[in-house]
C-alpha positions in Angstrom: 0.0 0.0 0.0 2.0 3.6 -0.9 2.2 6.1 1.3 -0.8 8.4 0.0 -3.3 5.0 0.6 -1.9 4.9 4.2 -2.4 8.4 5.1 -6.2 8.3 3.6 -6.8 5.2 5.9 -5.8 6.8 8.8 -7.4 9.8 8.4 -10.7 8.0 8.1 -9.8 6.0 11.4 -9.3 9.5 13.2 -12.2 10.8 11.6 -14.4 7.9 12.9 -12.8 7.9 16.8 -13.6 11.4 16.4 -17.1 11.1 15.7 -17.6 8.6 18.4 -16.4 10.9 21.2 -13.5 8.4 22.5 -10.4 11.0 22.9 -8.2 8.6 24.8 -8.5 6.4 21.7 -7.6 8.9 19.4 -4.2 9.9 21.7 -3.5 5.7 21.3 -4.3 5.9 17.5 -2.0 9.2 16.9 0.9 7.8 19.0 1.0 4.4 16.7 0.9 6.5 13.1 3.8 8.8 14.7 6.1 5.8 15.1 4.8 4.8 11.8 5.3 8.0 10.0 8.6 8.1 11.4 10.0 6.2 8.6 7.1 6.9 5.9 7.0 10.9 6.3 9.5 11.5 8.6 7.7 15.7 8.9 4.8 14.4 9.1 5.8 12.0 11.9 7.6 14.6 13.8 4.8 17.0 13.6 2.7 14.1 15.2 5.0 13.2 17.7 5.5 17.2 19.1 1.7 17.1 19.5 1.4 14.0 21.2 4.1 16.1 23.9 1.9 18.7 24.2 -1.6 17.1 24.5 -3.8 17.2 27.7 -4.6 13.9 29.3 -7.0 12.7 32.2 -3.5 12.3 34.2 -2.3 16.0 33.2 -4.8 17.9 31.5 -2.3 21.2 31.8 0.2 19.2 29.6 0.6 22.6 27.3 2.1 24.7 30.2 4.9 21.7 30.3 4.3 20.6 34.0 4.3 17.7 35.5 0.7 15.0 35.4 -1.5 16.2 38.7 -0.3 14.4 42.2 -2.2 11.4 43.4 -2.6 9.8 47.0 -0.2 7.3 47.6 -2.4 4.7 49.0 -5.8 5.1 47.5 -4.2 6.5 43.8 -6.8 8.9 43.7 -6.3 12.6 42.3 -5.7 15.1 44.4 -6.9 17.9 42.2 -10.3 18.2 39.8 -9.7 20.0 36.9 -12.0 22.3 35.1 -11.3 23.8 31.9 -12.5 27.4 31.2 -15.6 28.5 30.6 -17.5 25.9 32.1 -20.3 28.4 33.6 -24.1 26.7 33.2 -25.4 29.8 33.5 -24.6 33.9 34.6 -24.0 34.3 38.1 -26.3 36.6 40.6 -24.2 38.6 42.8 -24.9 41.5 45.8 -22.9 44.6 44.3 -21.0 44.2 46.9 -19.5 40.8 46.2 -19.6 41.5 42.0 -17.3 45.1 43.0 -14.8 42.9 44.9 -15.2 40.3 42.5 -14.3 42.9 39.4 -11.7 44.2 41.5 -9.6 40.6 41.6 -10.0 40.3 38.0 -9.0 43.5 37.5 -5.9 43.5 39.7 -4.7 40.4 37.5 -5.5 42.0 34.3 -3.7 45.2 35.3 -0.8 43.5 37.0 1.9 45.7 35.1 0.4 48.9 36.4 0.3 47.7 39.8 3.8 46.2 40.0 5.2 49.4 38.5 3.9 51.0 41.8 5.7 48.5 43.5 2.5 46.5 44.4 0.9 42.8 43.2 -2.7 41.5 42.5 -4.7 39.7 45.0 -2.6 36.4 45.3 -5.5 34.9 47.9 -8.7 35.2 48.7 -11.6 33.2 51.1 -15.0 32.6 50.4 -17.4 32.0 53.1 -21.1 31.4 53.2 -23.8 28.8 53.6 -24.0 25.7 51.1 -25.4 26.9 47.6 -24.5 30.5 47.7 -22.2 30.8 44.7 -18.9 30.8 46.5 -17.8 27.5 43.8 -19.6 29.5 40.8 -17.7 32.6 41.6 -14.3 30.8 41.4 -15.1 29.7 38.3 -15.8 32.9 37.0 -12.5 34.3 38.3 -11.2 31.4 36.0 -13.2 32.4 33.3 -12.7 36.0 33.6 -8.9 35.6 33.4 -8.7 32.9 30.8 -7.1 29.8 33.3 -8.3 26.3 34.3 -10.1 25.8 37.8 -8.4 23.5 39.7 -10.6 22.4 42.9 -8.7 20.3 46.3 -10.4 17.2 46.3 -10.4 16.5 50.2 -11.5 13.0 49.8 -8.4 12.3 48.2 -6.0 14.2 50.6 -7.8 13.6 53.5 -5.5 9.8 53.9 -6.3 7.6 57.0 -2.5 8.3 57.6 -2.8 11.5 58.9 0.8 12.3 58.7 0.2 11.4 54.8 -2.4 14.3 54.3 0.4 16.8 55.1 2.4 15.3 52.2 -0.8 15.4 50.2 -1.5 19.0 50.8 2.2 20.0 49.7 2.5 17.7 46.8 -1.1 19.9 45.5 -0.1 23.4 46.5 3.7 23.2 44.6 1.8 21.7 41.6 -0.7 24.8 41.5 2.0 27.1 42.2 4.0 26.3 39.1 0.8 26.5 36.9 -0.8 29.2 35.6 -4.5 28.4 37.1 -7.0 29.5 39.4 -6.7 27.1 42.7 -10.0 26.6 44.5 -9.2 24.5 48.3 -13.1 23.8 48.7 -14.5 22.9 52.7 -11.5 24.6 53.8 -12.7 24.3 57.5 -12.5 20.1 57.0 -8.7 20.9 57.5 -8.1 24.2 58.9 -9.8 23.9 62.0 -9.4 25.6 65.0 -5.7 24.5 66.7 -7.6 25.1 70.1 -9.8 22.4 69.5 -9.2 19.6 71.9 -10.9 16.7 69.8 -8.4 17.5 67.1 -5.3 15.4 67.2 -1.7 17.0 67.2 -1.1 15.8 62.9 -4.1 17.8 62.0 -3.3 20.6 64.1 0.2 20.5 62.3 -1.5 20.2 59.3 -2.7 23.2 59.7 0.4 25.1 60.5 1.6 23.5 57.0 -1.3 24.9 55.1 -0.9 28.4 56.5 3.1 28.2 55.5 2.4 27.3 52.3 -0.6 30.3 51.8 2.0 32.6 52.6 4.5 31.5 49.9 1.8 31.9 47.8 3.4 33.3 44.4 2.8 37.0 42.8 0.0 36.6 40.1 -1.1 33.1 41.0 -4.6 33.0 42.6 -5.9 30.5 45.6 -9.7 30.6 46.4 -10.8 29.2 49.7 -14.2 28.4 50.4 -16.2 27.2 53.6 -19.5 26.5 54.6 -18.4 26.7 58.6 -16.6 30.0 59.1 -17.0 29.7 62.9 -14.5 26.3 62.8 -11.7 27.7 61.2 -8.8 28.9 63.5 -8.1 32.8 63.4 -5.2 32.2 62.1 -6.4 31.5 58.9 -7.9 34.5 58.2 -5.0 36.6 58.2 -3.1 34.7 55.6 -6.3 35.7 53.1 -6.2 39.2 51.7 -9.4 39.6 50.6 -12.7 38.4 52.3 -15.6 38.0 50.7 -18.8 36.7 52.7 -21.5 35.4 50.7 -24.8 34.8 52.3 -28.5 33.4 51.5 -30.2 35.5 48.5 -32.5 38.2 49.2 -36.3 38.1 48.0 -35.0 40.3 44.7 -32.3 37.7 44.1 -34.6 34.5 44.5 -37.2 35.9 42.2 -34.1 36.7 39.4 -32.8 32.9 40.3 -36.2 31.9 39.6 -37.1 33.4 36.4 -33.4 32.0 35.2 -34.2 28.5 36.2 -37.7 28.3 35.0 -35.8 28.9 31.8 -39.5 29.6 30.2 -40.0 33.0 30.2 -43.5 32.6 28.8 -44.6 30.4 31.4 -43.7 32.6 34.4 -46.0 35.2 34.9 -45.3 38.2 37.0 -48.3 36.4 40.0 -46.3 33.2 39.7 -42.3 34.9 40.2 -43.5 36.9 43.0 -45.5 34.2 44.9 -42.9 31.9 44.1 -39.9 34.3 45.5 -41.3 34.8 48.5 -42.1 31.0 49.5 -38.4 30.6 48.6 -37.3 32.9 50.4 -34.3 31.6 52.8 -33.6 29.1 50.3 -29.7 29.0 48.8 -29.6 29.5 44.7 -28.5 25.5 44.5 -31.9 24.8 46.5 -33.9 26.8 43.8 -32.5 25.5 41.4 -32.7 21.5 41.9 -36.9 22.3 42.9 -37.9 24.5 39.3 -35.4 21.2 37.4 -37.8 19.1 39.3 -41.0 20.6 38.1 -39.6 21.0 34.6 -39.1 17.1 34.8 -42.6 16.4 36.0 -44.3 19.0 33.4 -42.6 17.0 30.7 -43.3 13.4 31.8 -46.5 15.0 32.7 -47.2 16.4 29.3 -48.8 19.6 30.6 -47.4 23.1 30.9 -45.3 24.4 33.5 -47.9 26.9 34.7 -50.2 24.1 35.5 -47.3 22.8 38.0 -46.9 26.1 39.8 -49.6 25.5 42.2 -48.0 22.3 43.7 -45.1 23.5 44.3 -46.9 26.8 46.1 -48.6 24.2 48.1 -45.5 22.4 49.1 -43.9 25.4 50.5 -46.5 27.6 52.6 -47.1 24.5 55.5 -43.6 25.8 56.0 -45.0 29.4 56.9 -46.2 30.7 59.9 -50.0 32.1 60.3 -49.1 35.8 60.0 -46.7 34.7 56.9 -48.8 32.9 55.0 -51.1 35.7 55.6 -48.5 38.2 54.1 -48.1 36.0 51.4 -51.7 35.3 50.3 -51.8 39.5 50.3 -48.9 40.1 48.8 -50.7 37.7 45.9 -53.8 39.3 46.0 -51.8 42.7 45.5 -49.8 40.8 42.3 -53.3 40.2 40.5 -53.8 36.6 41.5 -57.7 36.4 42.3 -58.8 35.7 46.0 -60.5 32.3 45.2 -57.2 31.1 43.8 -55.2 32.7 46.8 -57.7 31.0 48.9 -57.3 27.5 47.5 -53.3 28.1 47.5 -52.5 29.5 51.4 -56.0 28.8 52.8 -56.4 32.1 54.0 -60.0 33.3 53.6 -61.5 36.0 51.3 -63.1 37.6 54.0 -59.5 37.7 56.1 -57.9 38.6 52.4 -60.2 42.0 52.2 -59.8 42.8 55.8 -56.1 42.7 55.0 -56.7 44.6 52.2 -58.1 47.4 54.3 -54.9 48.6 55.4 -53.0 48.3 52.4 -53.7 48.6 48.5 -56.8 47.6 47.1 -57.0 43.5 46.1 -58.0 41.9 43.0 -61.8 39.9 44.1 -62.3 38.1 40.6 -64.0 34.9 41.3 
């Protein structure tokens, strides 16, 4: 077979691998043609082998910044980082100003770095998250990695917590000089599940040295790297720890005008979500974290589909579901509040079980309800 039938066959094969979505096979089927092209096309087999150098794999998907495959646990062989590549955000993220000013500010700190080391300063180099579960502090480190164009890598404590304690100290160096000499966005998530308080007399003396390793290490973090720390448990983490952060950024459960924006997101129908539905809707979510929101509208969507009926038709259940969580006085507040949005007083009725007659002596003292029947 000459050289130009050779090259159409393999071309198909890649072509083929391709189109099934099997990238580990194509790296196999590359490497094989480069030894073979070696001595067919010796360019062309050179120009295979220099990509085969440079190509990502599940053991060092940062193999075109030339460093070394991501550390694993000795024992259990796990990985000790996840990696995300950029722009991996499901959807835009809803922010207080507060937190999207400080936000801005890292990214533009990093963007800016000349300016700022010309005045003899550097960019943020760390920063910790803190907040109840579902917030946003994991979706705002990867928009830091998005905003400045680097991979997410996330700690995976699973994998560096060892049952040989003195192990996880090894674990937690072996990650932080692998982030260090990438160019990245490191996120250490649950940071309280290893930087606890060192007063703590249940903890034993390797994980309060532990500790003292991490906080070394924080502090030699480089100029223009970036590590994220994130934790659900503020309260457990020793004082120390938040010294070594330069910026703090405190995220906390959404307010009502927040839920009702996560909510007409994640309805992802715009049609279906009336102005009556988002506010009823909001404030029965209220207290309720963004991830929360989120998994209950995916719910419904699911059911409206295998139900075959419109979303709108679903809206009432989940109303239902929520206000036995209310008080009296709040499910009276709510049943007024959807009065006030247009929703008729039968329906309100039949939703919070608050009476028409209570609904208009409510209404009495505020604006004048809808009474359609």
């Amino acid at each position: 077979m000459d050289e130009n039938k050779e090259k159409e066959k393999d071309l198909v094969q890649l072509a083929r691998l391709a189109l099934a979505g099997r990238p580990q096979d194509i790296q196999t089927y590359v490497t094989r043609i480069s030894r073979k092209y070696q001595k067919l096309a010796p360019n062309l087999g050179d120009q295979l082998k220099d990509l085969m150098k440079l190509a990502p794999t599940r053991q060092s998907p940062l193999r075109g910044d030339g460093v070394a495959t991501i550390p694993v646990d000795r024992d259990s062989r796990l990985q000790l980082l996840r990696h995300e590549p950029q722009g991996t955000l499901n959807h835009e993220p809803i922010w207080t100003a507060a937190i999207a000013e400080q936000l801005n500010q890292i990214v533009s700190e990093h963007k800016r770095s000349n300016e700022l080391l010309s005045s003899g300063l550097a960019p943020t180099r760390t920063a910790i998250f803190t907040g109840p579960p579902g917030v946003g502090k994991t979706m705002a480190a990867r928009w830091l990695a998005t905003q400045l164009d680097r991979p997410l890598l996330i700690l995976d404590l699973s994998a560096v917590m060892s049952s040989f304690l003195g192990r996880t100290g090894s674990n937690v160096r072996h990650v932080l000089d692998y982030a260090k000499g990438v160019s990245c966005v490191l996120l250490l998530d649950e940071l309280d599940a290893i930087a606890k308080r060192r007063d703590d007399s249940q903890e034993v003396g390797e994980l309060k040295r532990l500790v003292t390793v991490l906080l070394q290490e924080i502090d030699d973090w480089p100029e223009g790297g970036l590590l994220i720390a994130a934790s659900n448990h503020q309260e457990l983490l020793d004082p120390a720890v938040w010294r070594r952060f330069e910026m703090q950024i405190q995220f906390a459960l959404p307010q009502l005008s927040a839920v009702e924006q996560a909510i007409r997101l994640f309805v992802d129908d715009k049609a279906a979500l009336k102005d009556v539905w988002a506010t009823a809707l909001a404030e029965l979510m209220l207290g309720h974290s963004f991830s929360d929101i989120e998994r209950e509208l995916k719910n419904l969507r699911r059911q409206a589909v295998l139900s075959n009926c419109s979303l709108e038709e679903l809206f009432p259940r989940l109303v239902r579901q929520h206000i036995d969580d209310q008080s009296k006085s709040g499910k009276k507040d709510i049943a007024l509040k959807l009065s006030g949005a247009g929703m008729s007083q039968r329906t309100v009725n039949e939703l919070t079980g608050i009476s028409r007659d209570t609904l208009r002596k409510l209404s009495r003292n505020g604006e004048p309800q809808s009474d359609q029947s």
